[in-house]
VOBA-1610 file (N, C-alpha, C; in pm, whole numbers, padded with zeros to 5 digits, always signed):
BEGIN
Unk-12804+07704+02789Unk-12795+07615+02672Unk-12908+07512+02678Unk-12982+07495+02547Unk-13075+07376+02572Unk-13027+07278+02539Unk-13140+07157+02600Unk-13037+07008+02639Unk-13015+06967+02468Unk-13064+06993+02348Unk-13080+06945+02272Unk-12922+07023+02173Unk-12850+07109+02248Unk-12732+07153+02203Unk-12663+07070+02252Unk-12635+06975+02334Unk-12538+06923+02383Unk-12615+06759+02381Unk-12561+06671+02276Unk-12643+06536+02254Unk-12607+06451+02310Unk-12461+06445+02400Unk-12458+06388+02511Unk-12561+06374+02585Unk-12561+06509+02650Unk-12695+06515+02799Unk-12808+06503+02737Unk-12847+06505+02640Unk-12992+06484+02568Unk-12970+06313+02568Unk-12888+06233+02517Unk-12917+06129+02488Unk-12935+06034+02627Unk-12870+06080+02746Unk-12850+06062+02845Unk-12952+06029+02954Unk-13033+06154+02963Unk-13168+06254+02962Unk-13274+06113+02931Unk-13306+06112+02810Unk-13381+06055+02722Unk-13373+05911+02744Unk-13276+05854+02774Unk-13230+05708+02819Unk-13307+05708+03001Unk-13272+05769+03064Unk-13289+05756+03197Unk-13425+05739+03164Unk-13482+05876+03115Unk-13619+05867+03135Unk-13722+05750+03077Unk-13685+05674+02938Unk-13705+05552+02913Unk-13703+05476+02977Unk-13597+05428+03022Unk-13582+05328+03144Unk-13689+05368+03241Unk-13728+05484+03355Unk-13797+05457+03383Unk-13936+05409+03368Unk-13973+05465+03246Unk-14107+05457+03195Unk-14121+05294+03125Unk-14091+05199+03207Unk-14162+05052+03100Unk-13991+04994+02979Unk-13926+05056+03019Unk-13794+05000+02956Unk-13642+04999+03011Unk-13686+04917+03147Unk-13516+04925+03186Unk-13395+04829+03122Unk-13509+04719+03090Unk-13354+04630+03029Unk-13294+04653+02875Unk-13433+04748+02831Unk-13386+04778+02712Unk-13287+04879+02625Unk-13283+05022+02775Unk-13170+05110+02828Unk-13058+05109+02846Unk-12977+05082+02784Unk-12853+05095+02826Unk-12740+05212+02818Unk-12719+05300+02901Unk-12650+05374+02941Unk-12464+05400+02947Unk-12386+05471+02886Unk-12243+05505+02854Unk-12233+05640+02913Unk-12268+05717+03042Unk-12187+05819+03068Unk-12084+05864+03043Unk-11975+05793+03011Unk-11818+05813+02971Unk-11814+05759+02786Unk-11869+05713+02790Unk-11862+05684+02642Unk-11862+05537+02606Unk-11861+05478+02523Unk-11860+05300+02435Unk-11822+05277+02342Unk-11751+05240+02293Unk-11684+05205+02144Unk-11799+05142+02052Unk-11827+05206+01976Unk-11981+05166+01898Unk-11960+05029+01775Unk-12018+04899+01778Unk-12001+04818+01740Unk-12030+04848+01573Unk-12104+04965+01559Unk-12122+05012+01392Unk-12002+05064+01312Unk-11936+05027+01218Unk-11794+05037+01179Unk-11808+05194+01152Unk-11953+05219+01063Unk-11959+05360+01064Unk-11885+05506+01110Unk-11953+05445+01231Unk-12000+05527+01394Unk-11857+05561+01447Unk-11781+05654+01416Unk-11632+05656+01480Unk-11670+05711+01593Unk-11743+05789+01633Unk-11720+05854+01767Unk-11788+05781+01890Unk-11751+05785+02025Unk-11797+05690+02132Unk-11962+05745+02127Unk-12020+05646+02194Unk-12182+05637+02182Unk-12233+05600+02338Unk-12334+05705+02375Unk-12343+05748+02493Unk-12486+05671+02567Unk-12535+05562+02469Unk-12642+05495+02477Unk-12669+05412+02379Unk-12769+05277+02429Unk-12761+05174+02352Unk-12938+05130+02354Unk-13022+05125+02272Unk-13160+05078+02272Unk-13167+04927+02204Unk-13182+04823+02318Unk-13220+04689+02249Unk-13086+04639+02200Unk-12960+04684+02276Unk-12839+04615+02207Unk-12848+04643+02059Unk-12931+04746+01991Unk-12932+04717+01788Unk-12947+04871+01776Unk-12943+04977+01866Unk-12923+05097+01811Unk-12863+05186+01892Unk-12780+05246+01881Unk-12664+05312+01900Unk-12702+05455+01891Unk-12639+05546+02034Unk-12660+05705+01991Unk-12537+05708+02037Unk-12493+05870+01972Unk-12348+05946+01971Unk-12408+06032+01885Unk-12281+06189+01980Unk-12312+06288+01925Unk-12342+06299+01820Unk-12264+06227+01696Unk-12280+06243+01573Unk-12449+06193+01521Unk-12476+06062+01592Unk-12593+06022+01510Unk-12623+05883+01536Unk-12678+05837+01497Unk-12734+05678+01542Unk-12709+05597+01484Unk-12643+05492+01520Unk-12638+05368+01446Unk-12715+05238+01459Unk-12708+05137+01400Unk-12795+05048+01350Unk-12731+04896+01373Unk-12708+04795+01413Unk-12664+04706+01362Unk-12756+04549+01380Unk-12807+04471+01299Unk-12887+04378+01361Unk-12784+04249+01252Unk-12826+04117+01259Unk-12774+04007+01224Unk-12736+04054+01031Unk-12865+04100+00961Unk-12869+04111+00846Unk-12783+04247+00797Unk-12743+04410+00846Unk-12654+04500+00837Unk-12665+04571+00925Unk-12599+04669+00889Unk-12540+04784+00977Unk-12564+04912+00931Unk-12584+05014+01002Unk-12600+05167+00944Unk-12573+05271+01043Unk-12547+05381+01017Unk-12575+05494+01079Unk-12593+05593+00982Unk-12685+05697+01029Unk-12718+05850+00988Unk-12666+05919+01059Unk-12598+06036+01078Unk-12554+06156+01124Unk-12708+06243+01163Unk-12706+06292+01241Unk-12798+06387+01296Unk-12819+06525+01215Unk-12711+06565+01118Unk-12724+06668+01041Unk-12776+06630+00887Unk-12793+06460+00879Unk-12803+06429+00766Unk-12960+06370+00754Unk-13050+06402+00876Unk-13181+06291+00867Unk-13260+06387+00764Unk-13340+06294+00723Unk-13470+06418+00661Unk-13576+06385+00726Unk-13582+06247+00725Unk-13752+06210+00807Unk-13704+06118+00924Unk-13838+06149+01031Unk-13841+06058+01117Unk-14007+06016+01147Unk-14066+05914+01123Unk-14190+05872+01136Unk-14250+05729+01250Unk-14305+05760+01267Unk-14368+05619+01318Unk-14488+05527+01252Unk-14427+05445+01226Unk-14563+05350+01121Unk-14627+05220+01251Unk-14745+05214+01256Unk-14759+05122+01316Unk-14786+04978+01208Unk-14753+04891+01217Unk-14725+04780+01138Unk-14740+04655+01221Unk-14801+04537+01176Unk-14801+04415+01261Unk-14813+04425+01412Unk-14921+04545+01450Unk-14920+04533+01596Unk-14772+04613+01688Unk-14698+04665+01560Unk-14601+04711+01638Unk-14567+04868+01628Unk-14517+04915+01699Unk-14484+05082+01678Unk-14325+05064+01619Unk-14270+05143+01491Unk-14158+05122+01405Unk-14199+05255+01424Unk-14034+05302+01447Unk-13965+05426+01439Unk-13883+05452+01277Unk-13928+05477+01162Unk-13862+05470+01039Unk-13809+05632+01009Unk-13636+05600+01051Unk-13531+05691+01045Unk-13471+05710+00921Unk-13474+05809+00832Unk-13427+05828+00733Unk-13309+05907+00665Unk-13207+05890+00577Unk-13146+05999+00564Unk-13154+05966+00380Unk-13043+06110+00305Unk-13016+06058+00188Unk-12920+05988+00127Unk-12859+05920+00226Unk-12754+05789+00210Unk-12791+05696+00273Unk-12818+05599+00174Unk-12845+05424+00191Unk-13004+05449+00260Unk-13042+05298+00320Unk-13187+05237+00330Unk-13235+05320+00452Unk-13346+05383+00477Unk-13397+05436+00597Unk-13391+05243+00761Unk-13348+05327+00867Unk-13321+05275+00955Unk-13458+05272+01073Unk-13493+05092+01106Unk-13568+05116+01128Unk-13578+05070+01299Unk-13684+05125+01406Unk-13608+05071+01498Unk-13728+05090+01590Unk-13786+04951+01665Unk-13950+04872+01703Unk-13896+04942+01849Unk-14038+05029+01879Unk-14045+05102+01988Unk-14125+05019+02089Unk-14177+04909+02019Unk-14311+04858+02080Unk-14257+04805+02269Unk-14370+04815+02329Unk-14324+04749+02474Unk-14304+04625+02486Unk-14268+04594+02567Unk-14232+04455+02624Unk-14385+04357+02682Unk-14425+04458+02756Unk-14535+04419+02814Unk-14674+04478+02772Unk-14653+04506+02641Unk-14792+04580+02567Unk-14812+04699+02638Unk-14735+04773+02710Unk-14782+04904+02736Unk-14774+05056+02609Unk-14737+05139+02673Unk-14712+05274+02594Unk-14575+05227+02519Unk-14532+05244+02402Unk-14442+05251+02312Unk-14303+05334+02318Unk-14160+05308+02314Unk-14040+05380+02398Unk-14094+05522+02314Unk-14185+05591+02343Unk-14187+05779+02267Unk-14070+05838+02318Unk-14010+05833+02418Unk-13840+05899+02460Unk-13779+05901+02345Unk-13765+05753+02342Unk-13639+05784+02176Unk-13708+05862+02015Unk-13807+05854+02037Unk-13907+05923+01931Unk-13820+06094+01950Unk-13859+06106+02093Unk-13824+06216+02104Unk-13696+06290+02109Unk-13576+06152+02142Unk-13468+06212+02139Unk-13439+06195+01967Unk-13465+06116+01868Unk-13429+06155+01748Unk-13441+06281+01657Unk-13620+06278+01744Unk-13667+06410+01645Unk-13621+06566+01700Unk-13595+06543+01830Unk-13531+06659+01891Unk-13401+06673+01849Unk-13342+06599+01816Unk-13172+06603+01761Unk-13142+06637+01646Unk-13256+06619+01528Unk-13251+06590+01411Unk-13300+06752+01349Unk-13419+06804+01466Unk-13449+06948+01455Unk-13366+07060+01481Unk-13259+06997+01573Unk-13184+07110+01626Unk-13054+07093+01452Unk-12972+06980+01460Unk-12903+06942+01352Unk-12877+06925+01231Unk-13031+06955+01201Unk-13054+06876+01054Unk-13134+07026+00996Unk-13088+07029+00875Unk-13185+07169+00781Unk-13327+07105+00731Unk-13305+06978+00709Unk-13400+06881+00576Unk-13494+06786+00673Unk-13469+06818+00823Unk-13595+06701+00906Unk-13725+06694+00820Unk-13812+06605+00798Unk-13926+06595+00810Unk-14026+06507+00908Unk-14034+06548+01035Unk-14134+06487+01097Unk-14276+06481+01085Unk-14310+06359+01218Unk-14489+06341+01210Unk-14529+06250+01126Unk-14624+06249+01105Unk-14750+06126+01022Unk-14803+06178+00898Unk-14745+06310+00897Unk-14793+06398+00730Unk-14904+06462+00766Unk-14967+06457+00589Unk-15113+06573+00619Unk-15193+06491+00544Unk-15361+06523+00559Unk-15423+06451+00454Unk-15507+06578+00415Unk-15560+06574+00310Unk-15687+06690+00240Unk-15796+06652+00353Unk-15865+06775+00334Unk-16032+06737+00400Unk-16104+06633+00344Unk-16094+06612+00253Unk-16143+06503+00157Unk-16111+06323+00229Unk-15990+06350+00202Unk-15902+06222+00229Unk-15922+06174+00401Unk-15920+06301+00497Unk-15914+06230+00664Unk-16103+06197+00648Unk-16173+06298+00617Unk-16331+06268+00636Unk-16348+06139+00629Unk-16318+06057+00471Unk-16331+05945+00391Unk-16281+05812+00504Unk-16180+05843+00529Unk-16154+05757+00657Unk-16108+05720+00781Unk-16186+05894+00817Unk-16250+05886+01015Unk-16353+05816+01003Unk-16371+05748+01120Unk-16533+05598+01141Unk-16550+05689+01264Unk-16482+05762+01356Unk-16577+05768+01484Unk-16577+05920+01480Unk-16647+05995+01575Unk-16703+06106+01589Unk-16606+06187+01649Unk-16500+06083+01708Unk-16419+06156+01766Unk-16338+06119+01721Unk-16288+06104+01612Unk-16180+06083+01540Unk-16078+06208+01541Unk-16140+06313+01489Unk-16117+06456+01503Unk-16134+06515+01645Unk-15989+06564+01743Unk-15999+06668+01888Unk-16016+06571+01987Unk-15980+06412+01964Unk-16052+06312+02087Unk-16054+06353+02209Unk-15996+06454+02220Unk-15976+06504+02430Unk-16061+06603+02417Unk-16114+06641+02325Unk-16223+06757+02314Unk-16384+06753+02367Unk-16434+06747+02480Unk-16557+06734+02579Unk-16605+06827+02582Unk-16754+06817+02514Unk-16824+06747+02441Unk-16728+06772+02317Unk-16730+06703+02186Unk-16699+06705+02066Unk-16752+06735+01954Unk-16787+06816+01871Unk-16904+06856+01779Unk-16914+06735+01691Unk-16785+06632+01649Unk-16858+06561+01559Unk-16789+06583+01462Unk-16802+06429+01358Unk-16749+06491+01234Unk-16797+06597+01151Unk-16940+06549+01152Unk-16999+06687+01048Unk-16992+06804+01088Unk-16993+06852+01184Unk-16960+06969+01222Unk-16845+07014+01162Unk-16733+06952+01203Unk-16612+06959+01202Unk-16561+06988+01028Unk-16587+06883+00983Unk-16607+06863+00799Unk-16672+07033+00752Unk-16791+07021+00818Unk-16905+07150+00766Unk-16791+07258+00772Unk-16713+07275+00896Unk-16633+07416+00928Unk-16526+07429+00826Unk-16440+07318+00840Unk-16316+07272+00694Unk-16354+07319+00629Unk-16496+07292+00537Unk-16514+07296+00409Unk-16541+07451+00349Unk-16643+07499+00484Unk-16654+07631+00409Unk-16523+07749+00482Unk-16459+07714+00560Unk-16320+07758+00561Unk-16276+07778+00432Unk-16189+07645+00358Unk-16127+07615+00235Unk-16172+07713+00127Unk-16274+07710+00114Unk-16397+07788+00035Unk-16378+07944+00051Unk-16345+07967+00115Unk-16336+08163+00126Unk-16251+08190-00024Unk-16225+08284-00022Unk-16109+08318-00144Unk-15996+08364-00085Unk-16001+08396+00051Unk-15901+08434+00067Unk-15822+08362+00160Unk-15843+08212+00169Unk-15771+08085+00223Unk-15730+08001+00105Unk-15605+07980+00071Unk-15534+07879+00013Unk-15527+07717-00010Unk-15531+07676+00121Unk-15516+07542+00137Unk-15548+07537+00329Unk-15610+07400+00325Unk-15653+07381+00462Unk-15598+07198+00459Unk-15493+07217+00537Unk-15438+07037+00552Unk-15500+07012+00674Unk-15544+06852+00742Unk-15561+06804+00875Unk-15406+06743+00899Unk-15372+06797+01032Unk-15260+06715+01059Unk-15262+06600+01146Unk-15186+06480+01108Unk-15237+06357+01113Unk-15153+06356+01197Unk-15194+06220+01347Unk-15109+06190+01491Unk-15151+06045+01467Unk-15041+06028+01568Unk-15007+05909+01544Unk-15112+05743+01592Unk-15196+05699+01556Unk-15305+05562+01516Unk-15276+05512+01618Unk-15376+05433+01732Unk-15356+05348+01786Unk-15375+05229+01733Unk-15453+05254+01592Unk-15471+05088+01570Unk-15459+05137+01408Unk-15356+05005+01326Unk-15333+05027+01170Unk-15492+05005+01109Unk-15474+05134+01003Unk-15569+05190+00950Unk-15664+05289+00987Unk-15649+05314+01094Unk-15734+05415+01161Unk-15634+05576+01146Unk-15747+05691+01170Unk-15695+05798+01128Unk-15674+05920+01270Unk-15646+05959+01277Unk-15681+06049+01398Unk-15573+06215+01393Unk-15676+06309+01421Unk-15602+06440+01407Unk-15676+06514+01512Unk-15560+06595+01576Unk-15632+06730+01682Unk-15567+06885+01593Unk-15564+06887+01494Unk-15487+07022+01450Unk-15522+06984+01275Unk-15471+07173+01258Unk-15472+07200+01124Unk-15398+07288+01061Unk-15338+07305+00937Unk-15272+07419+00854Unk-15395+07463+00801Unk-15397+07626+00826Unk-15418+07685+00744Unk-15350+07783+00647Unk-15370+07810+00544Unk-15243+07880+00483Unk-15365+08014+00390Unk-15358+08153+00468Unk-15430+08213+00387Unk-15363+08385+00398Unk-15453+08428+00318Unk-15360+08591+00252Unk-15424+08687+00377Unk-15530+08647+00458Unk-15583+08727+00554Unk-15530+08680+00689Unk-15594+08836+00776Unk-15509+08784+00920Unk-15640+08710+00961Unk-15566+08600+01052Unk-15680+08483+01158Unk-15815+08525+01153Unk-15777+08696+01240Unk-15950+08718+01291Unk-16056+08735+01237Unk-15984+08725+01082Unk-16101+08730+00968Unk-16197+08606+00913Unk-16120+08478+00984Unk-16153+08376+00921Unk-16188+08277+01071Unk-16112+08320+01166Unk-16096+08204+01308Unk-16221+08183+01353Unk-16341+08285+01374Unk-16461+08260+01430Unk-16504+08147+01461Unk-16536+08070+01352Unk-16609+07953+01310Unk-16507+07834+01390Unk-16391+07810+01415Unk-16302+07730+01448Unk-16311+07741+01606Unk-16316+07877+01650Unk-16335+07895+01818Unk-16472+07830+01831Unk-16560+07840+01752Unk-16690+07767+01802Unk-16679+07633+01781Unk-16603+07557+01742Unk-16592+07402+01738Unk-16475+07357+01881Unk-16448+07460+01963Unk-16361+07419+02071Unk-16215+07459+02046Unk-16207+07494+01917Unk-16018+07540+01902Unk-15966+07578+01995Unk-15857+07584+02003Unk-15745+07583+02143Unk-15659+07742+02092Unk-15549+07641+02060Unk-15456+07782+02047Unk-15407+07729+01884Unk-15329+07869+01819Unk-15337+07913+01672Unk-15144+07959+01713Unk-15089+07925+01608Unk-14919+07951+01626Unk-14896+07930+01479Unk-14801+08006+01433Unk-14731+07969+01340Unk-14692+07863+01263Unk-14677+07786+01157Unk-14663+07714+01120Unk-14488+07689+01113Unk-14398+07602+01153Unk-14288+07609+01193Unk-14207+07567+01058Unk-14080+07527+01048Unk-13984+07501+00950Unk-14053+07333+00873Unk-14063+07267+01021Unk-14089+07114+00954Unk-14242+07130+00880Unk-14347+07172+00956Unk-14434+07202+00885Unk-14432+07235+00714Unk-14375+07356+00708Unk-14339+07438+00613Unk-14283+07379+00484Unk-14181+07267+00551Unk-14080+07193+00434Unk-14189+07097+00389Unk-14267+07028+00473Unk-14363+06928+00454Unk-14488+06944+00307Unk-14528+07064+00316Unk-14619+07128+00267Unk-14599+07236+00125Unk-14426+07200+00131Unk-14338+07301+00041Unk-14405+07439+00026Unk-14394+07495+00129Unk-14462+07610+00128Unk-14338+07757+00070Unk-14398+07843+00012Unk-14301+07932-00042Unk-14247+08026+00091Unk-14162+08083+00084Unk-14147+08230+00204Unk-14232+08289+00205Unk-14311+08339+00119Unk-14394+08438+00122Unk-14548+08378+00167Unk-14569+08274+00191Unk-14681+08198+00200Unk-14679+08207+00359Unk-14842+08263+00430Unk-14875+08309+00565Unk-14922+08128+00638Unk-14875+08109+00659Unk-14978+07962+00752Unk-14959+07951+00886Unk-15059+07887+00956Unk-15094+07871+01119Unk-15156+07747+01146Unk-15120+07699+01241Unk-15141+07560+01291Unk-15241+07605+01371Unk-15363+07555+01352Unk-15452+07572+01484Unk-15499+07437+01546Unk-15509+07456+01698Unk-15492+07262+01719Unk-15607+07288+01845Unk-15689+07166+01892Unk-15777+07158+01959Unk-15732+07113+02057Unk-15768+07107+02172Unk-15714+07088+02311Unk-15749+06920+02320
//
């Protein structure tokens, strides 16, 4: 069974490992269970982030001075991270009432709690039909316009071809007839306003090896399927072929 069937040991899991990483006081831990202070929230809650958010099998709750919330895990659609005022915001969404929002940022300016990133979006994928994760997509148009550095595009990629390179390949990609649409997929900014992507959708009527050439010569990594969240993101039809290809 994977841990993400059983949201106990996932939430559990995910807590420990927070705590170690740069958040122990902010961890708080219910092996046996907690009576969840969200009126919502009937079922016991097996972890607590910052005393203001609440996990249980069912789903997460919310409570700070101004209200209270929970989403069910079968009910999220999106889960995003906005960086805002210097801070990393986890913005949890469902289609009942206000999306729930909940500051990952460190204590001590380090790395940002990504555990709970991960235990939402892992819960929400296994639970939920309607997830939409990630930072979205932008056109070739739209990331070019505002990447500033060269390595904006593949940053772990040594040496890096560059934007123009990179742009040059997009463009006459897009351009074949027998490619559809070419999205950059967008990760997550170290600094607001800035853009940054290591991957791409392609969505076309031919197989890869007809079109991949040009992409292996800019450093491409590995090429996979384009998955459900992808898919919903991009409203792609059934019948529509797409592949994520992402740079190392």
């Amino acid at each position: 069974m994977a841990l993400v069937d059983d949201p106990r040991e996932m939430i559990l899991r995910m807590f420990y490992l927070q705590a170690k990483e740069g958040f122990p006081e902010d961890c708080l831990s219910f092996p046996e269970g907690a009576k969840s202070p969200v009126a919502e929230q009937g079922d016991p809650v097996f972890a607590a982030f910052r005393q203001k958010h609440f996990f249980s099998r069912e789903g997460v709750g919310s409570k700070t001075r101004a209200a209270q919330a929970f989403i069910r895990w079968a009910d999220l659609q999106s889960s995003k991270v906005a960086y805002r005022g210097r801070k990393d915001i986890l913005v949890v969404a469902s289609d009942c009432g206000l999306p729930m929002e909940i500051d990952l940022s460190s204590p001590t300016g380090g790395r940002p709690a990504l555990r709970i990133v991960q235990l939402v979006e892992g819960l929400g994928k296994r639970w939920s039909t309607a997830l939409v994760t990630g930072h979205g997509f932008a056109s070739i148009d739209e990331f070019f316009s505002a990447a500033k550095r060269d390595n904006d595009f593949a940053v772990n990629l040594t040496p890096n071809p560059g934007l123009e390179r990179f742009r040059h390949c997009f463009d006459t990609l897009a351009a074949r007839p027998d490619v559809d649409d070419v999205k950059i997929i967008l990760t997550d900014p170290e600094d607001e306003g800035e853009v940054y992507a290591e991957a791409i959708v392609v969505v076309s009527k031919s197989p890869p090896d007809l079109w991949i050439g040009t992409l292996l010569e800019t450093g491409a990594g590995r090429a996979s399927p384009a998955d459900a969240n992808v898919r919903r993101q991009l409203k792609l039809p059934d019948t529509a072929t797409a592949l994520v290809i992402t740079w190392p």
